[in-house]
N, C-alpha and C positions, 0 to 999 in steps of 0.2 A: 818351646818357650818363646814369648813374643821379646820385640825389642824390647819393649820396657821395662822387661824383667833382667836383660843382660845389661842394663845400663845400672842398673842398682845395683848391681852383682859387683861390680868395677868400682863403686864409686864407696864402696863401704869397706877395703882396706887401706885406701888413700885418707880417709876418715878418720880411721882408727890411728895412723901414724902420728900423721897431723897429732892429734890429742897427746899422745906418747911423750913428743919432742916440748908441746907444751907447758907438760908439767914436769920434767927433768928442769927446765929453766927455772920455773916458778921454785924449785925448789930448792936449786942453787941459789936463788936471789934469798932466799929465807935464810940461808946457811951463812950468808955474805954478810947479812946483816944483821941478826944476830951470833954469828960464831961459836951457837951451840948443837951439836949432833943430835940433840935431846929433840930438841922442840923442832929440828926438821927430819926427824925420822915421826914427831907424832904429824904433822903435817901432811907429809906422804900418805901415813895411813889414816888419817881423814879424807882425803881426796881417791885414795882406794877406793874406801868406803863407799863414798859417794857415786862411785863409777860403777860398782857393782849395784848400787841400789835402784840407779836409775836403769843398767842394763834388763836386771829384772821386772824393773815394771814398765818397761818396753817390747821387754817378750811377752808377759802377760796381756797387755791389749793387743800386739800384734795378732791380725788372723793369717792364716797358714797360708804357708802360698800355693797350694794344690785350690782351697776355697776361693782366696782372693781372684784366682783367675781359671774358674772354673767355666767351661763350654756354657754356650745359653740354652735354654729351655725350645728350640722349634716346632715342638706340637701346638703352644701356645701361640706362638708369630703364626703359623698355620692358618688356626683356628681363626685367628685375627683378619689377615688378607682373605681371607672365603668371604668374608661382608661385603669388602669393597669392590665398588663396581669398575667396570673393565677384568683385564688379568695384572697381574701382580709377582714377580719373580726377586727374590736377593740374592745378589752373589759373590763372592769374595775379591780380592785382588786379583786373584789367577784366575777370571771369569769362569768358576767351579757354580755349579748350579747350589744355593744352600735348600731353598726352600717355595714354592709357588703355590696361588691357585689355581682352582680348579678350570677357571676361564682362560688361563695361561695355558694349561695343558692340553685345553681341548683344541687351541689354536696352533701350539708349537711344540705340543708334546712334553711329557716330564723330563728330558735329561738335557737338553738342547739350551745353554744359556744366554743372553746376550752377550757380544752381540753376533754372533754365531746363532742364526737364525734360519730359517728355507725362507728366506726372504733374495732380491734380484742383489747385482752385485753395486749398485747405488744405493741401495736402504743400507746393509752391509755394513756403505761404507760411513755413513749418516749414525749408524748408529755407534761405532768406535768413536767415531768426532766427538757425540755424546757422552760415551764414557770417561772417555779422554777427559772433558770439562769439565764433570762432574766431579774425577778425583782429584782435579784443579780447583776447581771453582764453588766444588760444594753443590752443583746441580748443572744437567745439560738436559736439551730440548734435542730430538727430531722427529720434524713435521710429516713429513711422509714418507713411509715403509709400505712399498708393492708386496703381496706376498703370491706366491705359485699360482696362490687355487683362486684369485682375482677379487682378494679381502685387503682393504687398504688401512693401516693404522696410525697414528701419530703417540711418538714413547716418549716419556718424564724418568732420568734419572735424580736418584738425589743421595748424597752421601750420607752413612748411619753407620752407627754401634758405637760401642762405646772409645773405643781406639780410632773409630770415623776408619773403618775397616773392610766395608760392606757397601755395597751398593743397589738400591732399592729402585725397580723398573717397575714403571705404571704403561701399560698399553690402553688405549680407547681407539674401537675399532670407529673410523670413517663409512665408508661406501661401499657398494660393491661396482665390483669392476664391471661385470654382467646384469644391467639391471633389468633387461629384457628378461634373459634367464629366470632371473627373481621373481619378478611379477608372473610368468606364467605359470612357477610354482607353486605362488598364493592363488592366483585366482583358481588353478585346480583342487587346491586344496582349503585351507580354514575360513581365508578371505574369500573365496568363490560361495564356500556356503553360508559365513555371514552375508552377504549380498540378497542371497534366494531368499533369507529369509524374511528382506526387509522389499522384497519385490523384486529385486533388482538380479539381470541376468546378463553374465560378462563373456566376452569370446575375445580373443586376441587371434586376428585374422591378418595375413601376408598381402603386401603389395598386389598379388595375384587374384585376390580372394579365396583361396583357399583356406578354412582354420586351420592355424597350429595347436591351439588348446580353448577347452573351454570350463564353464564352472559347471561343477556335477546339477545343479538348478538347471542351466542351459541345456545338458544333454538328456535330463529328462525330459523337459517339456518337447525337447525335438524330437529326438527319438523312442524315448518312453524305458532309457536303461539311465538310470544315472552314473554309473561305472564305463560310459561309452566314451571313449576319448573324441572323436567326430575328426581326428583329426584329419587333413587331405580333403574334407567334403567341400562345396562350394556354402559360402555363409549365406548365398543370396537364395539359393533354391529352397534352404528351413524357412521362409519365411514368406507369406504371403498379402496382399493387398486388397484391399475391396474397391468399393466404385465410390468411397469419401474418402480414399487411401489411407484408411488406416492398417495398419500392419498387425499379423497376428501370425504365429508361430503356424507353419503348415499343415500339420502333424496334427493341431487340436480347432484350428478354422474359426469358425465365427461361436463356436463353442467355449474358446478360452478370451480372455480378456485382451483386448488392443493394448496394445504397446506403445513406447515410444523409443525411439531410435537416437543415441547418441555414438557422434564420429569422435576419437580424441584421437591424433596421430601422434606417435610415440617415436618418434626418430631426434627431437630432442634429449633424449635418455643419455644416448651415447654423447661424450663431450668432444674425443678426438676427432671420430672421420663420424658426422651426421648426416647420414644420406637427405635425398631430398626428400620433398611431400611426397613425391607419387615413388620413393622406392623405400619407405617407412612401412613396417606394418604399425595395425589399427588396432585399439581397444574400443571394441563395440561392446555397448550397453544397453540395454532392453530394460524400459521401469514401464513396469504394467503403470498402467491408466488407473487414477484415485491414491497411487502414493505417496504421501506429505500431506496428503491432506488431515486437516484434525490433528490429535492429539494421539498418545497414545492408549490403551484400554489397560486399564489393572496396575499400569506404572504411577508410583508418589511423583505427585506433581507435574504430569506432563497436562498438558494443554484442552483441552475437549474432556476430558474420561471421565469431569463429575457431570457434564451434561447429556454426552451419550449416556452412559448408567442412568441419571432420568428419563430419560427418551426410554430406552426400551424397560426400564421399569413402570411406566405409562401405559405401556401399549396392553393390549388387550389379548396377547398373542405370546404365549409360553416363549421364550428367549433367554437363552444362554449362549455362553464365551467360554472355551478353551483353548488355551497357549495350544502350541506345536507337539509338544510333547503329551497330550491328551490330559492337561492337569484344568479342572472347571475353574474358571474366573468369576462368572458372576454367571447368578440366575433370577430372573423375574417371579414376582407373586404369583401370575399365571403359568407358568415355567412350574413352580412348586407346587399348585394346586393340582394341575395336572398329573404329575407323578405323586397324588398325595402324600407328599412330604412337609414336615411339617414348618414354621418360618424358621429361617436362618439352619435348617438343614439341607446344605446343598452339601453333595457328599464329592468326594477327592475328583473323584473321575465318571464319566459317563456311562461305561459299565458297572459303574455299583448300582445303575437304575433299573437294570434288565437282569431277567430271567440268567440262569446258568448257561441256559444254550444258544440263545445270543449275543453272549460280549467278546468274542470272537470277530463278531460280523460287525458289530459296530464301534469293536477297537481299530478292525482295520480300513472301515471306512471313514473314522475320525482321524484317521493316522495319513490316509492316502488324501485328503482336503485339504488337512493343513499342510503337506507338503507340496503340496502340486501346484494346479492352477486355481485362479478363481474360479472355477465350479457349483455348479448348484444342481442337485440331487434330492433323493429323500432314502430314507430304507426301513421295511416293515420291522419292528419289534416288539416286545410284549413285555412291557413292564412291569417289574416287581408286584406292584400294585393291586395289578388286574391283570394277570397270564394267561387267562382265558379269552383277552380282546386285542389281537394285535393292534398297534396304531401306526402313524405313520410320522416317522422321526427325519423332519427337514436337515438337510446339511449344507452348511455353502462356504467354501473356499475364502477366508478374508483378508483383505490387504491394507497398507496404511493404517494399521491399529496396533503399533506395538508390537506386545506377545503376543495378542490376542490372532488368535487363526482359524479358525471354526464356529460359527454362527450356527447353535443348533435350536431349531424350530417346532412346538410342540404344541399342539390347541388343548387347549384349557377345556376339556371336555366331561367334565364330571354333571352339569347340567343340562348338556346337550346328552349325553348318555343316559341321565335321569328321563327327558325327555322323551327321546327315543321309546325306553321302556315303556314310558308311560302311552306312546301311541299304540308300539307293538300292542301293548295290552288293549290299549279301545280298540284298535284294528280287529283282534282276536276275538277279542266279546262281539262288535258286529257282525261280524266272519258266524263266530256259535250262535247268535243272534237271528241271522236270516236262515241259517240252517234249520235252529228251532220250530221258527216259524213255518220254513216250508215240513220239517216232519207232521208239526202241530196241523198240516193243511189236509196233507194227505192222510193221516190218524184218523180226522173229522170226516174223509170220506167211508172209512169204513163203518165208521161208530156208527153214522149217519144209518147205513145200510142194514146192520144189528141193529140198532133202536128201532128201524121203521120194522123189519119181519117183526121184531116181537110185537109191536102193537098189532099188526095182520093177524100173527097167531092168537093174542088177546083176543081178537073180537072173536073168533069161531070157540072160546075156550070161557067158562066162565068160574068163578071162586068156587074150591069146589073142586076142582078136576085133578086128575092126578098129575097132568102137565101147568095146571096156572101158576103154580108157585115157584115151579122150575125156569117157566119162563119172566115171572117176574127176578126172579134173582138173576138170570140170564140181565134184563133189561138194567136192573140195581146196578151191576157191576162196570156195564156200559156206560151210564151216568155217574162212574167213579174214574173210569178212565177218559172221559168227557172233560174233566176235572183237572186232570193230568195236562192235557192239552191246552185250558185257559191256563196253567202255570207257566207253560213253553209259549203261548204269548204276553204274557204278561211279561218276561223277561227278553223277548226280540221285541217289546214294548210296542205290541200288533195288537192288543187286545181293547175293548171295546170301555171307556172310560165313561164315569159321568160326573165329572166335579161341579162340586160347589165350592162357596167359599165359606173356612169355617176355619172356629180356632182348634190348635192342635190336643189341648187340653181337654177339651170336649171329647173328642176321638178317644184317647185313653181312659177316659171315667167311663164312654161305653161299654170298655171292655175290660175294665178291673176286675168284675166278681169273675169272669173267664178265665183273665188270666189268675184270680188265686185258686180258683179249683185246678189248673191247670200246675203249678207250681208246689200245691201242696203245703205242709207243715213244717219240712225242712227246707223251705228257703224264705229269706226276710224280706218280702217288695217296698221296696221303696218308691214314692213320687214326691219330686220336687218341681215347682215352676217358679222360671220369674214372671216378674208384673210388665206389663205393658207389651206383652206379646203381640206382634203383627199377625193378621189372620192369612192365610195358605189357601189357593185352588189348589183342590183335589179331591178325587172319591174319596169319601169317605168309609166304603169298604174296604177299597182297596188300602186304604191306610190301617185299617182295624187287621186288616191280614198279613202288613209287612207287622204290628204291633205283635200277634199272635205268633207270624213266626220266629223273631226274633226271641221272643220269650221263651219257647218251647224250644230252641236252639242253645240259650242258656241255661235251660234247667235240665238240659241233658249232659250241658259239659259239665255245670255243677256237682250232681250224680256221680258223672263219669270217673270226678276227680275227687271228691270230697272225701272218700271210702269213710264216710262214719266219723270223721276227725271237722267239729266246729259245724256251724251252720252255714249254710250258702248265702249269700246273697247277691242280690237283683233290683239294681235302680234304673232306673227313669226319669231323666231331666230334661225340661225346655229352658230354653236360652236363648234371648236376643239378641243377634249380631248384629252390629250397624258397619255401611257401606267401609268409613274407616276402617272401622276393624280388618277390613277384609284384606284393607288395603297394605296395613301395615302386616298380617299374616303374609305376603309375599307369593299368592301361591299363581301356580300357572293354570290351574284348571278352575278355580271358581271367582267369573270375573263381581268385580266391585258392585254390591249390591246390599237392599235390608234381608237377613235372612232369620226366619224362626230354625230352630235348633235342637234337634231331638238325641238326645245320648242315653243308650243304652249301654249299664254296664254291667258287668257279672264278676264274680270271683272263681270262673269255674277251670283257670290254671292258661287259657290264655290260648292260642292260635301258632302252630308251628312257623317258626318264622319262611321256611322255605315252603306254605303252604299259602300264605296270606297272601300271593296274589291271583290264587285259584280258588279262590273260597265260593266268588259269584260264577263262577263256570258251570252251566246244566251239567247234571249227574256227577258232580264232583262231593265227597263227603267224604269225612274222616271219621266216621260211623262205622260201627260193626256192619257186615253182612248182612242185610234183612232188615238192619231198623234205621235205613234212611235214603230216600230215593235221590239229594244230593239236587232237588228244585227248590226248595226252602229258601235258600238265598239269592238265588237266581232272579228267584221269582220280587223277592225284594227290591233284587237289582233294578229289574226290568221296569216295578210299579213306580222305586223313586225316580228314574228315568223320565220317563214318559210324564210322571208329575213335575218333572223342569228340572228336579233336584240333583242331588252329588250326597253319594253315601262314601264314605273311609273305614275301613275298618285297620286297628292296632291293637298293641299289647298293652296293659298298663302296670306297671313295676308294684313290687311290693314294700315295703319296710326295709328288708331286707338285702334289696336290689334285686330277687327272682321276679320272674313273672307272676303276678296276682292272678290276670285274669282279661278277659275280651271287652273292644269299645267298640262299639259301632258308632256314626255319628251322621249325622243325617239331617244336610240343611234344604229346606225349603223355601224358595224366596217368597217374601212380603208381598201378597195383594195388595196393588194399590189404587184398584179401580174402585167403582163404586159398589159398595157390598149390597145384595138384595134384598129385599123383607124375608121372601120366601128361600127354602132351604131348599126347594125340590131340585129332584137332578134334571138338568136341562135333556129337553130332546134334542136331539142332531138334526131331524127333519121332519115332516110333518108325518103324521100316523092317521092311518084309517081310520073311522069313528062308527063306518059302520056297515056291514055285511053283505054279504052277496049272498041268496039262495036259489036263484034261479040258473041255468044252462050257461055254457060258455065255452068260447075256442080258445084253447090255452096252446102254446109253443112251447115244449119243455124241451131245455137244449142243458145236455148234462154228458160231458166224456165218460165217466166213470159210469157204464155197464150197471152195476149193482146200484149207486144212486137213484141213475134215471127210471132201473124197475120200478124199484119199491115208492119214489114220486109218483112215478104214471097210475101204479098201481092206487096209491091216497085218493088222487085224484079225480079217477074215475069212478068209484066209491061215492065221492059227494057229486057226483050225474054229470061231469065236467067231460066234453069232447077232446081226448089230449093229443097233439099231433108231436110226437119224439125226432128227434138232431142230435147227432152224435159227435157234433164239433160247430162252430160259428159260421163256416162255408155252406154245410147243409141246411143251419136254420136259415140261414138268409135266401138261399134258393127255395127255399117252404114259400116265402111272403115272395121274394120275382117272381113264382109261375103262378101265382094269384092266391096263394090263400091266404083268407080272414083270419084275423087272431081280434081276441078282449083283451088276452091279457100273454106276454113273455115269461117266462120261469125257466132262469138261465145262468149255467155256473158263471164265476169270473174267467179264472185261469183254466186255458184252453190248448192245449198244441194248435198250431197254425191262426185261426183269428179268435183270438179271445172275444169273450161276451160282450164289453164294455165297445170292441170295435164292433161287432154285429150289430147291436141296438145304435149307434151313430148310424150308422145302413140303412137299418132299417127305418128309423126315425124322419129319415131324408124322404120317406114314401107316406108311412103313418104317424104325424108327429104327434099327435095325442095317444098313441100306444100307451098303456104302460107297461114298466119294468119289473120284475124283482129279479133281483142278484142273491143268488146262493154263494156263502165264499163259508172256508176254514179257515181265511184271515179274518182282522178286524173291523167292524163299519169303519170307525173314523179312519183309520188308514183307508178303505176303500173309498170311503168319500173324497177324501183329498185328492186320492188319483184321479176319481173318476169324473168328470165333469157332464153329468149328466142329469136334467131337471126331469121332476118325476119320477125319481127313481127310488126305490124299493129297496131293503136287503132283509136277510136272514140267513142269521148264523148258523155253520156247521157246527154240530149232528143237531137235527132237528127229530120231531117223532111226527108222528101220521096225522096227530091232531092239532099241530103247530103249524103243519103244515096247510094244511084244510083251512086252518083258522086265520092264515096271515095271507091265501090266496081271495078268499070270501073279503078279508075287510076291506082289502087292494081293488078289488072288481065292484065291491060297491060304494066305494070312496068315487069310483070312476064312474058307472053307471048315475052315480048321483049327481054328478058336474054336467050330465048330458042333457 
């Protein structure tokens, strides 16, 4: 029981008396003065009355005295001092610990109460004076309490409860006594790594130079552990200087970024005994070169971030930002194009862009950049995108940018890889191109040699015999595979042209009723033209054969695919492009020009798409076995070619969204010279007009064995003296030891001196000689090479009377000049 309750105790039978004595008078004085027993016996019991009435309803609101002074609630006071800052302790009169926080405890433990503290025997006694005032005064102050472990505090008592019974201790801790100490266990630890990450590399180094500590940033970069203490090393040997003394960590040299050097001496720290400058250690600092400059990258509102973000979304050059922690900050439109992703799909992290078996490799070299130095690197990976092409993903170490830590670098290559293809592809066509040509050279020398025996066997055989017919089909089939051979230069575009100029419309009406006997009853041809078509140089056969084969390539896919379901069809459209147009089609292979316009379409199910850009390749067909020799289109290739032009071949969608069916499309540019009356095909060079039947010295210089026979053999036949060379060294030694020639007959392509070089030779002796050149390439190709006036050609395989007939017009072309 508290005093207050034994003061009440005392004072409520002195009370009661008191009252007793009071009304024994009052009630005498009634008796006095009236002198009847009656009216002071009722008296009495009225004031009875009255004293039991109000006893009762004094006990009724009375609360009990177990409630009225019931103990207080201390989970809630608890709950309470946990908020406020500093520690917090309350304790009774008999300095009994009642109740503290958690910040009290961790400093002086749960049972320990003011002012009985592990504080020195002056706080002690600072803090009783405290107490002391506070139970006096209602509140005391002391200012400074040393405690053991070198934590200094200033405490606020102040009196409380409800009887002012209790007294309430506020600590706030001051300083530390150590702040050497202190500091080198920030900079080793949370403060050291915020530091690294903002650039910035701390060492606290001894009067001696020796470190005592440094930040795990520092011992990376010097040593390459960041758990390496360094401690004992000398600070001056991690670090090296160039010949404009700038300093860069020794361990990464001109490889890692300059530095800058700041001295701060820390001997001010201590208040009592301050050594001097020179027996003070240092906090040395290192802030790489470029930190504070700009703003930050990805942070609201810092300074530079919406300019830089325009900057590299600008550039032309794939660019992204990820923080430290490998999270993507920002990515450029070529950044996105490049990993074809689509806009504003820039995903979490940088390996969501690569393959399964590379995000390994470029999480940990995302990881080792942004923590390290400023660095610059790249590393091979293969993108989602396209896993079949590795590419080569830049990385570079960033500083002075905020979060931002990784600058990664990505060429925007989806046009340059179109491009590419598209060379490889001309590459490869020239590449089968000259190939073609030279098979097509040497095919002509044999045919050459089959076509001439059979005319030899002709002449001793006549209609009639049991061998003329064997060797006519012999000869037949050699003029079929003759045939073969102009397809394989038409397509290394070596074959032998004669354009005019003519409109393209014209060309296809020659060959309509061809192409409908060739098409048949189950396909629909169609022809469209526009008006005002530009007219085209070009053969004119040769156009009627890319027309023919084109048709008969769609009516075979038509066939192939139709089985019986709807009728085929098959159109034919001209169309005039103008230079605009060409311009705004964007394309890289056909520059700005007027173009007429040829589109072939079919519905015959369309061109596999992994096949479409093999289609113009010799012997390439997606034909059955036996029905197609796969020069069809080549042969296309080669004639639009050589006529200046550019074919495309695509798919063209259905209704449906399937493929319908194949487009060829095929531009030829606009003649815009002057067009001639006449439609003939030009000559390339002048032509004999008229014959030779008299004697002559001929030079036949021919490598190929079986050619030069069956020539000598023609030759001799029409009364000609033939003198044989079996390469360009021996004909030319024929003419140095003297001998007369009328006339040369001479392959081109030679081992050792070819013909074109022999007749220069020779020409330097007889310049009115004439030539003829035998080649299995084509005149105009040959003529462009060959710069040589007077000169002759004729194409491989020839027969015996072609032969005859083109030596006779050449010898009397020339006899006639004499």
């Amino acid at each position: 029981m508290t005093a207050g309750s034994s003061q009440l105790t005392i004072r409520q039978p002195v009370i009661a008396a008191g009252a007793g004595i009071a009304v024994l008078i009052s009630a005498g004085l009634v008796w006095f003065a009236t002198e009847q027993g009656t009216a002071t016996a009722a008296y009495l019991g009225g004031l009875l009355a009255l004293g039991l009435g109000g006893w009762f309803f004094s006990r009724s609101n009375a609360a009990p005295d177990s409630e009225e002074f019931a103990a207080p609630d201390w989970s809630v006071t608890v709950a309470a001092i946990d908020t406020a800052g500093g520690g917090v302790a309350i304790a009774d009169r008999a300095n009994r610990m009642t109740c503290a926080n958690e910040k009290y405890i961790d400093w002086f433990g749960p049972s320990d109460a003011p002012p009985n503290l592990p504080l020195d025997h002056s706080s002690r006694e600072n803090l009783s004076r405290a107490a002391r005032e506070a139970w006096r005064d209602g509140e005391g102050f002391a200012e400074r309490l040393n405690g053991n472990d070198g934590m200094v505090w200033k405490a606020r008592a102040a009196r409380a409860g409800r009887g002012e019974d209790f007294l309430v201790w506020h600590f706030e801790a001051l300083l530390e006594e150590d702040p050497l100490g202190q500091l080198s266990k920030r900079i080793s630890g949370a403060l050291g790594k915020m530091l690294t990450r903002a650039g910035i590399e701390a060492a606290i180094v001894g009067p001696d130079g020796a470190i005592r500590v440094v930040s795990p940033g520092f011992a990376h970069r010097a040593s390459g552990d960041a758990k390496a203490t360094m401690a004992g090393q000398e600070f001056a040997t991690l670090l090296r200087a160039d010949e404009r003394e700038r300093i860069f960590f020794s361990r990464e040299g001109r490889r890692g970024a300059p530095q800058t050097l700041i001295h701060v001496p820390l001997g001010d720290l201590e208040t009592d005994t301050a050594p001097g400058p020179d027996e003070a250690p240092s906090l040395m600092m290192l802030i790489e070169a470029g930190v504070g400059i700009g703003g930050g990258f990805g942070g609201e509102g810092q300074a530079g971030s919406a300019q830089l973000e325009g900057l590299l979304a600008a550039l032309p050059l794939g660019l992204a930002m990820t923080d430290r922690d490998g999270r993507m900050l920002f990515g450029n439109d070529a950044f996105l194009r490049a990993c074809e992703l689509p806009e504003g799909g820039l995903p979490r992290y940088p390996t969501d862009l690569v393959v399964k078996e590379d995000k390994a490799a470029i999480s940990d070299a995302v990881r080792r950049y942004g923590r390290g130095s400023a660095n610059i690197g790249d590393i091979a990976v293969r993108l989602k995108s396209s896993p079949e092409e590795p590419v080569s993903l830049g990385l570079a170490g960033m500083r002075g940018l905020g979060e931002a830590a990784v600058l990664l670098s990505l060429s925007d290559s989806t046009e340059e890889t179109k491009l590419k293809r598209q060379v490889a592809q001309a590459t490869k066509m020239q590449a089968v191109g000259q190939l073609a040509g030279g098979v097509a050279h040497d095919f002509n020398n044999v045919l050459t040699a089959i076509i001439g025996y059979c005319d030899l066997m002709l002449l001793r055989h006549t209609p009639g015999d049991s061998d003329y017919d064997d060797i006519q089909q012999i000869r037949a089939n050699s003029n079929r595979a003759a045939s073969l051979t102009r397809q394989l230069l038409a397509f290394s575009r070596q074959q032998t042209l004669r354009p005019v100029v003519i409109q393209l419309p014209d060309v296809i009406s020659e060959v309509r009723q061809l192409l409908n006997r060739l098409l048949g009853q189950t396909i629909e041809f169609k022809v469209q033209h526009d008006r005002d078509l530009g007219p085209v140089r070009a053969d004119p056969q040769q156009l009627e054969q890319v027309i023919v084969n084109l048709a008969v390539n769609a009516r075979d896919a038509i066939q192939a695919n139709r089985d019986g379901r709807g009728k085929g069809e098959l159109s034919f459209a001209t169309r005039r492009v103008a230079a605009r147009n060409v311009v705004q089609m964007g394309s890289d292979i056909i520059p700005p020009a007027d173009y007429t316009v040829l589109i072939v379409e079919d519905n015959g199910g369309g061109i596999p798409q992994d096949k479409l850009g093999k289609i113009f390749e010799p012997f390439f067909t997606t034909k059955e076995q036996g029905k197609g020799t796969g020069l069809g289109l080549s042969t296309v290739y080669g004639i639009v070619k050589q006529s200046g032009g550019y074919i495309f071949a695509d798919n063209v969608p259905g209704d449906d969204g399937r493929i319908k069916g194949a487009r060829f499309t095929i531009y030829l540019p606009v003649h815009t010279g002057k067009v001639p009356a006449s439609e003939e095909p030009e000559k390339p060079a002048e032509e004999p007009t008229s014959s030779w039947s008299g004697g002559a010295n001929i030079l036949l210089v021919e490598d190929e064995d079986m050619v030069r026979a069956v020539a000598e053999r023609a030759l001799t036949r029409q009364g000609y003296t033939v003198t044989t060379a079996a390469d360009g060294e021996l004909g030319l030694a024929e003419v140095a030891n003297g001998g007369e020639f009328d006339l040369i007959v001479s392959d081109v392509v030679m081992p050792g001196m070819d013909g074109p070089a022999m007749a220069r030779a020779i020409r330097k002796v007889a310049p009115d000689l004439p030539v003829i050149f035998m080649s299995g390439y084509a005149e105009e190709q040959l003529r462009n090479d060959i710069d040589i006036p007077g000169m002759h050609f004729m194409a491989k395989p020839f027969s015996v009377d072609q032969i005859s007939k083109k030596v006779a017009g050449v010898l009397g072309a020339s006899k006639g000049k004499e």
